[in-house]
C-alpha positions as CSV (number, residue, x, y, z in Angstrom):
1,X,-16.7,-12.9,13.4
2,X,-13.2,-12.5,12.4
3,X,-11.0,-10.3,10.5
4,X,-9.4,-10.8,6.6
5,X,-6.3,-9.2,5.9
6,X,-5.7,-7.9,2.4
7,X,-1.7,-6.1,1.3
8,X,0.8,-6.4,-1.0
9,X,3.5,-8.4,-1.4
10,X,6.0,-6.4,-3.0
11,X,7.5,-3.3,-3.1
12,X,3.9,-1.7,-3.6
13,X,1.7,-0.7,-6.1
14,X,0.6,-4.0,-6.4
15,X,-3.1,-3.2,-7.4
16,X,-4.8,-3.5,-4.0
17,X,-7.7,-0.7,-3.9
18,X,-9.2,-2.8,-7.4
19,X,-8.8,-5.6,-5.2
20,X,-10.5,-4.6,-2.3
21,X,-13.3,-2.7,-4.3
22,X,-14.1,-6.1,-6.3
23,X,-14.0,-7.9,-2.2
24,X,-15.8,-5.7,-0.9
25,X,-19.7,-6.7,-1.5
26,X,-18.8,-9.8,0.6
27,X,-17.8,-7.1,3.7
28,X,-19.3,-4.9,6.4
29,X,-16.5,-2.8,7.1
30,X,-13.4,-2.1,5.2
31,X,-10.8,-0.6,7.3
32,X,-7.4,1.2,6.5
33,X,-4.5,-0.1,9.2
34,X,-2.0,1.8,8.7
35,X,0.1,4.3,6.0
36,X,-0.9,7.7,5.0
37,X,-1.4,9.9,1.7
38,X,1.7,8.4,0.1
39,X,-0.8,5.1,-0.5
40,X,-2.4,5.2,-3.8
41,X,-5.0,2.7,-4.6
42,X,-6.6,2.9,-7.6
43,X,-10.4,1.4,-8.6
44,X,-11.7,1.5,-12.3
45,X,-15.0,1.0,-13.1
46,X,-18.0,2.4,-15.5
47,X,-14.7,3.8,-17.4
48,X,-14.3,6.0,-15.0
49,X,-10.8,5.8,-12.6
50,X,-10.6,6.6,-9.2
51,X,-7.8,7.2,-7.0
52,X,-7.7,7.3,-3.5
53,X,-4.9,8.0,-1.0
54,X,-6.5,7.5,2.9
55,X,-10.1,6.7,2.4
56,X,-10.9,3.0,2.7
57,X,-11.4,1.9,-0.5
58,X,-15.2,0.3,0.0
59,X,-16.3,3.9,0.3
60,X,-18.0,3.6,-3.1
61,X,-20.5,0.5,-1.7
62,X,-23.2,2.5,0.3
63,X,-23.4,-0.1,3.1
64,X,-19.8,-0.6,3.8
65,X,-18.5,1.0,7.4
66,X,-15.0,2.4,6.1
67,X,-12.8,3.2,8.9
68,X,-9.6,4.8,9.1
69,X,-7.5,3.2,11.6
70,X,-5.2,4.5,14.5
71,X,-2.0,3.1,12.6
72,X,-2.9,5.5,9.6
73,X,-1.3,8.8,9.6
74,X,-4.0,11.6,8.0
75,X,-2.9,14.3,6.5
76,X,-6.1,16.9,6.4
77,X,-5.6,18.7,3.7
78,X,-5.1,15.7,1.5
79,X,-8.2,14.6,3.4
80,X,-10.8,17.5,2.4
81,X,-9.4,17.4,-1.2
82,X,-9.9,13.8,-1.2
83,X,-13.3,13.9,-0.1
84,X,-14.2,17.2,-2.4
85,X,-13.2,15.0,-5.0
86,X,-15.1,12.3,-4.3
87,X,-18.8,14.7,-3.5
88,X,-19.8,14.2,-7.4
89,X,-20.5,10.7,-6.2
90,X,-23.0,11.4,-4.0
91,X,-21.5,8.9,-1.3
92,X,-22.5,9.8,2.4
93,X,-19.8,10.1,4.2
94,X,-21.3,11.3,7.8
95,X,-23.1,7.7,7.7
96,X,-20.3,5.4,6.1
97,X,-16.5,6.8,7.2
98,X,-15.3,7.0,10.4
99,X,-11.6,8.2,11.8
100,X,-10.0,7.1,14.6
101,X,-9.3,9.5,17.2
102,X,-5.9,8.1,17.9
103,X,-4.7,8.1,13.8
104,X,-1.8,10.7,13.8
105,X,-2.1,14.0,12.4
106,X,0.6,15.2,9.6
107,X,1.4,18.9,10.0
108,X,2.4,20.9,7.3
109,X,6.0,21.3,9.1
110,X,6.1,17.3,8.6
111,X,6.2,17.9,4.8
112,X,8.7,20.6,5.3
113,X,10.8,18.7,7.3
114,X,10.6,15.3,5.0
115,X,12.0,17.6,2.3
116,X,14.8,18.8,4.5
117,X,16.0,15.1,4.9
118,X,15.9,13.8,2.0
119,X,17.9,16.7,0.6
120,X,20.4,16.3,3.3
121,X,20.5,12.5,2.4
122,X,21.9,13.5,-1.0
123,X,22.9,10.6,-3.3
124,X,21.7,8.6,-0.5
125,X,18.2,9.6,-0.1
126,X,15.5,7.4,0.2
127,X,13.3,8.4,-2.4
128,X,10.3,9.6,-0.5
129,X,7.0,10.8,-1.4
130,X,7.5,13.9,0.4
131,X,4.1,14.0,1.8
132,X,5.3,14.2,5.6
133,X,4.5,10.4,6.1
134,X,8.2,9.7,8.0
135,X,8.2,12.6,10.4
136,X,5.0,12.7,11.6
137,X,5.5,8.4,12.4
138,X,8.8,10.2,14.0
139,X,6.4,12.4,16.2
140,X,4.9,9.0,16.8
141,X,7.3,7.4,18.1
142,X,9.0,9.9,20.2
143,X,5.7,10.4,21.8
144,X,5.6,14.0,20.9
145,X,2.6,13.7,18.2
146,X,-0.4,15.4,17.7
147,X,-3.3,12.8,17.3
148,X,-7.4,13.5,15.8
149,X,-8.9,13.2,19.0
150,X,-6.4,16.5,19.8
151,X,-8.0,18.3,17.1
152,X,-11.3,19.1,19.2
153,X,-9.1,19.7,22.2
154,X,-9.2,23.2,23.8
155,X,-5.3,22.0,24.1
156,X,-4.6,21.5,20.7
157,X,-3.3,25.0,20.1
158,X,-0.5,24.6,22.5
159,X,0.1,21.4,21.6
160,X,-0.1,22.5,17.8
161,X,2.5,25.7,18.5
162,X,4.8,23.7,21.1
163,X,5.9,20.8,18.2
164,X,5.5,23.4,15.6
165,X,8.4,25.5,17.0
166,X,10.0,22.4,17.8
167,X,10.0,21.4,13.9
168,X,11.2,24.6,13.0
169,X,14.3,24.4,15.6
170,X,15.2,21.3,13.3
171,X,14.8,23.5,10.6
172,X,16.9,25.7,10.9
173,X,19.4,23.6,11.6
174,X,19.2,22.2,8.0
175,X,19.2,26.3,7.1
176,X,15.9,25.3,5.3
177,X,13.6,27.8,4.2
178,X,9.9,27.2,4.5
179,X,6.9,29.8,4.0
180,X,4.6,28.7,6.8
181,X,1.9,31.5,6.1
182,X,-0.4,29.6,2.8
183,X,0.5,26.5,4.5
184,X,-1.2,26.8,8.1
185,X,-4.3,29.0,6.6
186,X,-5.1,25.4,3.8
187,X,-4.5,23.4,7.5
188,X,-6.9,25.4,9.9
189,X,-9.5,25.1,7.4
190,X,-9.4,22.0,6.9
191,X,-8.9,20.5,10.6
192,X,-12.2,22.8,10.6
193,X,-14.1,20.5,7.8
194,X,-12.9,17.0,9.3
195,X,-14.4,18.3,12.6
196,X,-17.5,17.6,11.3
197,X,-16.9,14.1,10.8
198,X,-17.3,10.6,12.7
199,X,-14.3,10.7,15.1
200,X,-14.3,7.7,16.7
201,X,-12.8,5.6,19.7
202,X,-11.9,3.0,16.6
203,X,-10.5,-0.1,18.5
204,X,-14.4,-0.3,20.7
205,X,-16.0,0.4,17.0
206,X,-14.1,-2.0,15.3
207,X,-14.3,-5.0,18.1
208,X,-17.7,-4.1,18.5
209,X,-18.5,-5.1,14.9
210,X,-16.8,-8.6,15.3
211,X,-18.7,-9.0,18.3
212,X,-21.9,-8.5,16.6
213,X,-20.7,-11.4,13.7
214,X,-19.8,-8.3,11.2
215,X,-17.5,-8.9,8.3
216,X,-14.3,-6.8,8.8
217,X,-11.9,-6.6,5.6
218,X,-8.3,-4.9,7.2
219,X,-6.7,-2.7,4.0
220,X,-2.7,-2.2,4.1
221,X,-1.0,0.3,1.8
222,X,3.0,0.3,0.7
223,X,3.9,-3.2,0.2
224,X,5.4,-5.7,2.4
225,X,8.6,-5.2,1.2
226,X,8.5,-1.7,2.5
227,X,7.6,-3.0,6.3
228,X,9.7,-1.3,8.6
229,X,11.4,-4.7,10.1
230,X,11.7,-6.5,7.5
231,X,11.8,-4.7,4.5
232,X,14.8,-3.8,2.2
233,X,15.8,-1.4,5.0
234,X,16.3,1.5,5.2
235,X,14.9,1.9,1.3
236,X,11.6,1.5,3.3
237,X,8.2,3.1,5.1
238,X,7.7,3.9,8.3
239,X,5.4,1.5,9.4
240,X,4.8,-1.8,9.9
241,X,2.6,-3.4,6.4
242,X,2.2,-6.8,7.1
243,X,-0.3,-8.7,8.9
244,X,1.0,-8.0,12.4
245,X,0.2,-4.1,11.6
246,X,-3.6,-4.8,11.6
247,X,-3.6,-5.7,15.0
248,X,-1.4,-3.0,16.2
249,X,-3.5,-0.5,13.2
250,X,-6.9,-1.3,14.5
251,X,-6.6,-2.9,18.0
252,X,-7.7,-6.6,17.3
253,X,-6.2,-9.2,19.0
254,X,-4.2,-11.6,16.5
255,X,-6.6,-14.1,17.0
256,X,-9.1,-12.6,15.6
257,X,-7.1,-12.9,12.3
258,X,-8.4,-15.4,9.7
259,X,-7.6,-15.0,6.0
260,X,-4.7,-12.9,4.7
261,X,-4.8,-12.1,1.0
262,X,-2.3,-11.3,-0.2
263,X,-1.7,-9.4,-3.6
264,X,1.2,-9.6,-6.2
265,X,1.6,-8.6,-9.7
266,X,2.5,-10.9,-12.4
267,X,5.9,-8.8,-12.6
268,X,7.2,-6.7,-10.2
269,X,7.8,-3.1,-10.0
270,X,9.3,-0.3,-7.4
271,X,9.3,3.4,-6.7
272,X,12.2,5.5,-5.8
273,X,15.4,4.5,-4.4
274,X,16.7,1.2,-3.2
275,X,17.8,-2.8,-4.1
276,X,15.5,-4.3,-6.6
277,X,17.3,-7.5,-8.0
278,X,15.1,-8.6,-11.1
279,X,14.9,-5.2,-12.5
280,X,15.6,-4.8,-15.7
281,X,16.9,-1.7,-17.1
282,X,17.0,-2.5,-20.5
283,X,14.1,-2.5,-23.6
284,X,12.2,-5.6,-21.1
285,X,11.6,-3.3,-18.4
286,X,10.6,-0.2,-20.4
287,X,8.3,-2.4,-22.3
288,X,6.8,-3.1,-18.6
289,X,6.4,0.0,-17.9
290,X,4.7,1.0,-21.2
291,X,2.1,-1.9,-21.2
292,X,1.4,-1.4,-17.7
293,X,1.2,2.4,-17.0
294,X,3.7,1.8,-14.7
295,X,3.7,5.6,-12.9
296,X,3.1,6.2,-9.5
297,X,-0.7,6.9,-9.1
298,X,0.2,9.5,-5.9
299,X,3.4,10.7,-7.3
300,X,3.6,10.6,-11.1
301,X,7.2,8.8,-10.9
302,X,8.0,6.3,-13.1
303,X,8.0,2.8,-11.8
304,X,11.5,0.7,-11.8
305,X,9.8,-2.5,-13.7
306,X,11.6,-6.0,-13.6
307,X,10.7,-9.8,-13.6
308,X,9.1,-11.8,-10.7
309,X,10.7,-12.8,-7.6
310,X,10.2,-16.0,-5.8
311,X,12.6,-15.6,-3.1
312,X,11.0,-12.4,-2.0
313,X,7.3,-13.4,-2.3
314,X,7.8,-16.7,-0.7
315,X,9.5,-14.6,2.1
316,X,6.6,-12.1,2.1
317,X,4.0,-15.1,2.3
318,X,5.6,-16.1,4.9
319,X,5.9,-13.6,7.4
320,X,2.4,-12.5,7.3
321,X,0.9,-15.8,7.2
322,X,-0.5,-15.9,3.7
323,X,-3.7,-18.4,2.7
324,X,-4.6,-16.8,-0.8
325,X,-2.4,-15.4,-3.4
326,X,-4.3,-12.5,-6.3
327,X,-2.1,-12.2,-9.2
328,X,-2.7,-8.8,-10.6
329,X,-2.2,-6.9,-14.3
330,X,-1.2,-10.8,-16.1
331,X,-2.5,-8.7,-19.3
332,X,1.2,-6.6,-19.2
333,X,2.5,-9.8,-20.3
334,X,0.4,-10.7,-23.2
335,X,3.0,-9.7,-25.5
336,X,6.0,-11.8,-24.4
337,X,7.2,-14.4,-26.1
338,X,9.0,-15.6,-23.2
339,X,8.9,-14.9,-19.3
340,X,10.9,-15.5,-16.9
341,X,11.6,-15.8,-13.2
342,X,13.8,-15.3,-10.6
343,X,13.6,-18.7,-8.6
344,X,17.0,-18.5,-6.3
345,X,19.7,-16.1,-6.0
346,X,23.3,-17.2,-6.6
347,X,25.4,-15.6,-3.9
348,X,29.4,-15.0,-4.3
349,X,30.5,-18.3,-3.6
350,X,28.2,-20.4,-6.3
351,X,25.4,-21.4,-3.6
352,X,22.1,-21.2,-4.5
353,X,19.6,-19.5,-2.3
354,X,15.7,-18.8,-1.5
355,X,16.4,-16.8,1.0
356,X,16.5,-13.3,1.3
357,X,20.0,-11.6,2.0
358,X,19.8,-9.6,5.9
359,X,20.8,-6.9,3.4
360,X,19.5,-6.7,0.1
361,X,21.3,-3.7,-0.5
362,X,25.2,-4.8,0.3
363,X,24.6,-8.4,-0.1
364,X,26.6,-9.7,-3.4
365,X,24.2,-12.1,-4.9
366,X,22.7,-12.7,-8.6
367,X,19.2,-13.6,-9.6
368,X,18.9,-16.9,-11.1
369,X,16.0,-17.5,-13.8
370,X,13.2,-20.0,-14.6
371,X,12.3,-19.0,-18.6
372,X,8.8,-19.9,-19.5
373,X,6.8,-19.5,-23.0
374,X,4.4,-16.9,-23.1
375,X,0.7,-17.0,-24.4
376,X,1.4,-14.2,-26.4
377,X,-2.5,-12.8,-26.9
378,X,-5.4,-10.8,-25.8
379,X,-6.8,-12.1,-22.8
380,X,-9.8,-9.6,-22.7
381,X,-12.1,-12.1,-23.7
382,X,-11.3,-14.6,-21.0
383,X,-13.3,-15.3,-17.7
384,X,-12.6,-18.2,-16.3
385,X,-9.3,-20.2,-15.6
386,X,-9.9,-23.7,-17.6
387,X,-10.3,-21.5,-20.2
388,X,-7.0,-19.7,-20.4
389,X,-4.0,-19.9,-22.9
390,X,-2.0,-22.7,-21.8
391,X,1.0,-21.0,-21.9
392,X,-0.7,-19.2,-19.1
393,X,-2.0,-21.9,-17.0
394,X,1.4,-23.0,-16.7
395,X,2.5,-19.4,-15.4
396,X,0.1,-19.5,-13.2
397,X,1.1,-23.2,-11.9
398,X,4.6,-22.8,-11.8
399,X,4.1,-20.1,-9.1
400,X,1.5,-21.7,-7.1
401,X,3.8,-24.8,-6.9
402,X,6.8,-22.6,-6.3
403,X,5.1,-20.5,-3.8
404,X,3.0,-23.7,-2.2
405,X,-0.1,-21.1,-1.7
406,X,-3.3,-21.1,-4.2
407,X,-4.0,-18.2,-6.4
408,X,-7.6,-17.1,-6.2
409,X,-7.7,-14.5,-8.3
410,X,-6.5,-13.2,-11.9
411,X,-6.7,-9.9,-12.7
412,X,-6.4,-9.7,-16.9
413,X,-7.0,-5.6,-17.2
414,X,-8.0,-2.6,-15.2
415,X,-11.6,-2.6,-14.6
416,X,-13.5,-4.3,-11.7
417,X,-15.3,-6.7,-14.3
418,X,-12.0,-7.7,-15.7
419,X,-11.1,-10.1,-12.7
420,X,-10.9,-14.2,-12.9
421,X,-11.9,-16.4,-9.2
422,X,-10.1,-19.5,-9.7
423,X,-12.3,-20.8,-6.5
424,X,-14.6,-23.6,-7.8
């Protein structure tokens, strides 16, 4: 059996924990590829809303095999609230949530140290979550990073003290303050609790499971305009969130690979700094934000709201080798009259482009718009697509022509019932 790919298409915050929760039935594993606790996917059902920030989000189906992958970076004390939090729901972890041993660890210097760079960034910072995500990928990278297979090492206090003192050398340099006392005590005990979970060699586990016909459903967080290549660099993550980070996230071979979903709202939104160019600072985009609870489910922040982009989906598509497209939150836009959207961008010398600029953020360039009527009502009511607003089955056409990929799923409101196939 092979392995379907579900992200986001955008800056993020796209909607792809309901996405994965209302896929998930049709699964055997749901696996997390990459990311850390600066993901927030959100589920909604039974009125109630869940958030979660490194569990797979198929943990509430009892059957599902949820694994977090060696891309991911865990942060354990985000991990044993996470899990706490989740207890009332009676799920059974020890049987269905496994970590990989070789998912990186983020130490409670890594939080100390992202908040020493981004001050030091000044007017230029990135606009990070602050949650340690970027240094501990750092660690990664430079080869000096502590992993969860270290954690039951007899090694792992040396290893533990030895980049510890090596964080605070960096520090100091910054002449940054941090009290490492609460911190270390909330980390011990809680490297303590994820001992006694299913730590896992997850690349055998995972190919394993395709070679025993298994469904596998591969779960990116950010949004591919974050990816560390090709995003809007350097406003971007740390690691790699499109398709390609799945193999490298889990250890399956890209052939292996079969459908990539891939998840967009009808607008768009960002978080933090960097270039967004359909946002719309004006009475449109606080309107957005309004109708769509557009604040950061992991960070509170409010959400830079704007039309949608063409260029940049069609680019996203793309590189990760989209077949389906899932429009998400089309209800924010029942009370338009008119929509529109961005279809080129006019650069300085009058030509029209689809392409993205090598650098959205210096590149002198101008959206150019597509205005289309709205349907201007509730669409609570609605459950299939023949029986939309017409206003909205053009939307909806208008993309999928513009984009040349199907969309397969509407989402008109929160909830896990509140989601349209378009599949015959």
């Amino acid at each position: 059996m092979s392995v379907d790919v579900l992200l986001g298409l955008q800056w993020g915050d796209e909607g792809k924990g309901k996405i994965v929760d209302y896929l998930a039935p049709q699964y055997d594993v749901v696996a997390r590829f990459q990311g850390g606790p600066n993901a927030g996917h959100t589920l909604e059902f039974d009125g109630i809303k869940h958030v979660l920030h490194q569990i797979p989000s198929g943990i509430f189906h009892e059957r599902i095999k949820n694994i977090i992958g060696n891309g991911v970076v865990l942060d354990p004390v985000v991990f044993k609230k996470e899990i706490t939090g989740l207890q009332k729901f009676n799920i059974n972890f020890k049987k269905n949530l496994f970590i990989s041993k070789k998912a990186q660890v983020i130490l409670p210097s890594h939080k100390f140290l992202d908040d020493a760079y981004e001050k030091a960034k000044g007017d230029s910072k990135i606009g990070s979550t602050l949650r340690g995500i970027g240094p501990a990928y750092q660690d990664k990278i430079a080869r000096q990073g502590l992993r969860v297979g270290d954690i039951v090492s007899p090694a792992f206090e040396d290893k533990y003290r030895h980049l510890l003192n090596l964080h605070k050398t960096i520090l100091r340099y910054y002449n940054y303050e941090a009290d490492f006392t609460e911190k270390e005590k909330e980390f011990e005990d809680a490297l303590h609790f994820m001992k006694s979970f299913n730590i896992i060699d997850s690349e055998y586990f995972i190919n394993q499971a395709i070679g025993n016909k298994e469904k596998i459903l591969a779960e990116g967080a950010q949004g591919s305009l974050l990816d560390i290549d090709f995003g809007s660099y350097p406003f971007v993550t740390s690691s790699t969130t499109m398709t390609a980070g799945a193999c490298t996230g889990l250890g399956v071979a890209p052939s292996k690979i079969k459908n990539v979903y891939g998840i967009f709202k009808a607008y768009c939104t960002r978080v933090g700094s960097g270039p967004f160019p359909t946002e719309q600072v004006n009475d449109i985009g606080e309107t957005l934000r309004k109708q769509g609870n557009e604040y950061g489910s992991t960070t509170g922040r409010p959400r830079r709201c704007g039309w949608i982009d063409i260029p940049a989906l069609k680019y996203a598509i793309m590189l990760n080798g989209v077949t389906e497209l899932m429009m998400m939150k089309v209800d924010v836009l029942n009370s338009f009259q008119e929509i529109k959207v961005c279809t080129h961008y006019k650069l300085a010398d009058g030509t029209l482009t689809d392409q993205l600029p090598y650098d959205l953020c210096a590149a002198n360039y101008e959206p150019v718009y597509t205005t289309l009527p709205g349907w201007h009502c509730d669409l609570s009511a609605y459950r299939d697509r023949n029986s939309f607003p017409q206003q909205l089955k053009d939307y909806v056409c208008f993309l999928e022509n513009a984009l040349n990929t199907p969309i397969t799923i509407i989402s008109i409101g929160p909830d896990r019932n509140q989601t349209v196939s378009t599949k015959s």
